[in-house]
N, C-alpha and C positions, 0 to 999 in steps of 0.2 A: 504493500500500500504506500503511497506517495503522498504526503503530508503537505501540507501547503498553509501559510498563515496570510491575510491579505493577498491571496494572489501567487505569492512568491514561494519558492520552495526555502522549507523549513528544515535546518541543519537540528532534526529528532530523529534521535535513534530508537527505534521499540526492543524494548527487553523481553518481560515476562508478560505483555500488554497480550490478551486473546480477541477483546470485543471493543468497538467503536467507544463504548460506554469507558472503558479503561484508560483508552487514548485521551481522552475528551477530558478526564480525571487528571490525568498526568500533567496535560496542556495547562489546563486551567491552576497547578501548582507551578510550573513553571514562570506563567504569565505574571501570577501577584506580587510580584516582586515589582515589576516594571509601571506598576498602576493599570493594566489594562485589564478586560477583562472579555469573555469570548458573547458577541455579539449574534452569530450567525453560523450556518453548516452548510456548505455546499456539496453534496456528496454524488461524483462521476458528473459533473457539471448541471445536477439538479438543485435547488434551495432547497433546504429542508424548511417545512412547518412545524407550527406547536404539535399539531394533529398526529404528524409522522415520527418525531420525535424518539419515542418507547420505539418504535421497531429497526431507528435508525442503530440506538444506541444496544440495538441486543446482537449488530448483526457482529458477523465474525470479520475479524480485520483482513484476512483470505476472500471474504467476498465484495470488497472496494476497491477498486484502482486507486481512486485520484479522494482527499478527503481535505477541503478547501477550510480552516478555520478562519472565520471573520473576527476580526476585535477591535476594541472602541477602546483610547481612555476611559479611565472611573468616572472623570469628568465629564464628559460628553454622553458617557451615557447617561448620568445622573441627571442630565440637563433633559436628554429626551424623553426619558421617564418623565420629568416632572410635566412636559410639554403634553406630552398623552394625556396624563391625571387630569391636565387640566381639558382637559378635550371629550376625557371621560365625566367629569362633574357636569358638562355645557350638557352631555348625553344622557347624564341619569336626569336633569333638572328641567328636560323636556318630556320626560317620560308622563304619560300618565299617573294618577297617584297608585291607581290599582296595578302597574306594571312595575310598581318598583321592588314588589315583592321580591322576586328570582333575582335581580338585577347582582347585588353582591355574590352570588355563588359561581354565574359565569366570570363575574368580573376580576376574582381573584383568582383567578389562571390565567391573566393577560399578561404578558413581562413587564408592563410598566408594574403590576402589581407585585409580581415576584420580587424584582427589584428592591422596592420599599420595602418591603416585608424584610427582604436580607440586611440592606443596607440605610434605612431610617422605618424600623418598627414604632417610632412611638408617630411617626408620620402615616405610616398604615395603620394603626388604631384610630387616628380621627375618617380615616376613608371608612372603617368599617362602623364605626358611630352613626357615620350621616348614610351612609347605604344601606345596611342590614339594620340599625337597631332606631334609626332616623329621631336621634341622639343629640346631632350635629348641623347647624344647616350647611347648606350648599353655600353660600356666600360666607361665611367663616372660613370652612372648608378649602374657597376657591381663593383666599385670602393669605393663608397661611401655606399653602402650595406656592403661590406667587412670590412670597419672601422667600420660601428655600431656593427657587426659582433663581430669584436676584440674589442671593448668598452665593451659588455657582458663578451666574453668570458674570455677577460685577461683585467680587467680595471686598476688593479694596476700599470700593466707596463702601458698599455697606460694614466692613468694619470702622470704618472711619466718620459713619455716620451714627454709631452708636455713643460716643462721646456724651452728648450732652445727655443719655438718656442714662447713662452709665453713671453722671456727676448726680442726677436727680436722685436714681436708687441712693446712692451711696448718704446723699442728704439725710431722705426717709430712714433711711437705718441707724442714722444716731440719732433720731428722734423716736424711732421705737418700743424703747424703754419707757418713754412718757406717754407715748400712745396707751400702752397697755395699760402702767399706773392711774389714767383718766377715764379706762373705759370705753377709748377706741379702740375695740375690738375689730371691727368691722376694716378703716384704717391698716390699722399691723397684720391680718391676714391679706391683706390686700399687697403693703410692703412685703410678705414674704414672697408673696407668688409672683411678685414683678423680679423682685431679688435673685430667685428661680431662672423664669424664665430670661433674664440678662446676660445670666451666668451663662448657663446654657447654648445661650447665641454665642456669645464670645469664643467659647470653646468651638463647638460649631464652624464658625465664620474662618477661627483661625486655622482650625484642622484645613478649610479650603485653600488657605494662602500658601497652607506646607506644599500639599498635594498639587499644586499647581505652581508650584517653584518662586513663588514671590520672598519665602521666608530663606534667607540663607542657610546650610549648614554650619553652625560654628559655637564657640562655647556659650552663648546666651541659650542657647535652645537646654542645654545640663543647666543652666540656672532658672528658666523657666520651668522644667519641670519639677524641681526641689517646691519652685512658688506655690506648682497648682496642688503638689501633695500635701504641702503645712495648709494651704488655703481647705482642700478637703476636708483635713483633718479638725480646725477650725467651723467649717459650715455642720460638721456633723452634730459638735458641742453647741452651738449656734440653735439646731431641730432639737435637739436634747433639750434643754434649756427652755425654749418655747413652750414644748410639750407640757414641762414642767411647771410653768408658769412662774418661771423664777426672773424676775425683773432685773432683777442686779445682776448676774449674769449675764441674762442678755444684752443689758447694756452695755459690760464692760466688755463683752464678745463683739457688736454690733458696732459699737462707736472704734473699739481698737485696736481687731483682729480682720473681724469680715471686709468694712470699708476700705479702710486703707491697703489688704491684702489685695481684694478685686483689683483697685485704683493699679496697683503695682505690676501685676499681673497682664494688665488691659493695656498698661505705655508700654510695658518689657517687648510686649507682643508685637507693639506699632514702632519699635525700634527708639523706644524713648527714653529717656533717665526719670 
């Protein structure tokens, strides 16, 4: 059998590989090292479908000639993924109401769904809120698709557009402690889950600037990861503490560990002091 990647022949040699399904295993360990990931199967000059798939990968590697693997960057395919999702929410949000029944059970056998499923689960859990359990709406949904969206596509602006929103959290967190001593409750769950959701982005946004080569390799990157483990380790005592309802720790966590760590974390990342 004659391996092929893009087109081109692929300097793989088969060992103990008997079935397409093994090859395809093999490929796709070799591949992740480089960020790509296997997009496509041409097999003797035909494309394979989702449909054909099972009986491509049962065949024996004795009965392929030519086995064409297609591959996309992590990025690019992330990107298309997301562009489907959104082309699948236009599709479920024209559907009838009585038709949306089924709609989530074909819909996650599609690869943009696969996709999210593998590589942002907590992204496929809002898909499956507003489809299956109609949880979620579609314009939330199509909303929060659209920033991962612009995370890929333009991360530098979007990390760099988090700034002011990143000084507001960090505001609200030394004021935390007083929220809760007054009875804004409502307030400090509020500060937590922007705190959260911040965090998250940052990390997030930054993982895209790695993957996409904007972040140097060099010794800030062993400093920043020291940051994001004390910072961890801090946000956990931070949830402890809340739970607790211990005020005083929260605030001396909140006002002297969390903010200022994020702060630290957030310039290191954008190449700052």
């Amino acid at each position: 059998m004659e391996i092929k990647i893009n087109g081109k022949n692929a300097d793989i040699t088969i060992d103990n590989e008997k079935t397409v399904a093994q090859v395809i295993a093999g490929v796709e360990q070799w591949l992740a090292p480089s960020g790509h990931r296997i997009s496509g199967l041409v097999i003797d000059g035909k494309t394979a479908d989702l449909s054909s798939l099972e009986i491509i990968f049962a065949k024996e590697i004795d009965a392929v000639k030519t086995l064409d693997i297609l591959t996309m960057s992590i990025t690019d395919l992330a990107a298309m993924s997301l562009e489907n999702l959104l082309a699948d929410t236009d599709e479920f949000e024209q559907l009838p109401f009585d038709g949306r029944n089924n709609f989530f059970t074909a819909w996650k056998e599609r690869p943009q769904a696969l996709f999210i499923l593998e590589q942002m689960p907590d992204l496929f859990s809002f898909f499956e809120n507003t489809f299956l359990k109609g949880a979620f709406s579609v314009q939330a949904l199509r909303s929060i698709t659209q920033e991962r969206l612009r995370e890929i596509q333009t991360p530098v602006d979007e990390f760099s557009n988090l700034r002011p929103l990143l000084e507001e959290t960090c505001s609200r967190l030394t004021d935390l402690p007083l929220d809760i001593q007054t009875g804004k409750d409502a307030r400090a769950s509020q500060t937590i889950q922007i705190f959260t959701g911040i965090t998250e982005k940052i990390f997030r946004v930054y993982r895209q600037l790695e993957i996409q080569g904007y972040v140097p390799k060099a010794a800030a990157e062993k400093d920043l990861s020291l940051q994001i483990n004390d910072f961890n380790n801090a946000v956990k005592e931070l949830l402890l503490a809340y739970e607790k309802n211990d005020t005083v720790l929260v605030g001396d966590l909140a006002e002297y560990e969390i903010a200022p760590r994020l702060q630290k974390i957030y310039y290191t990342a954008a190449g700052e002091k």
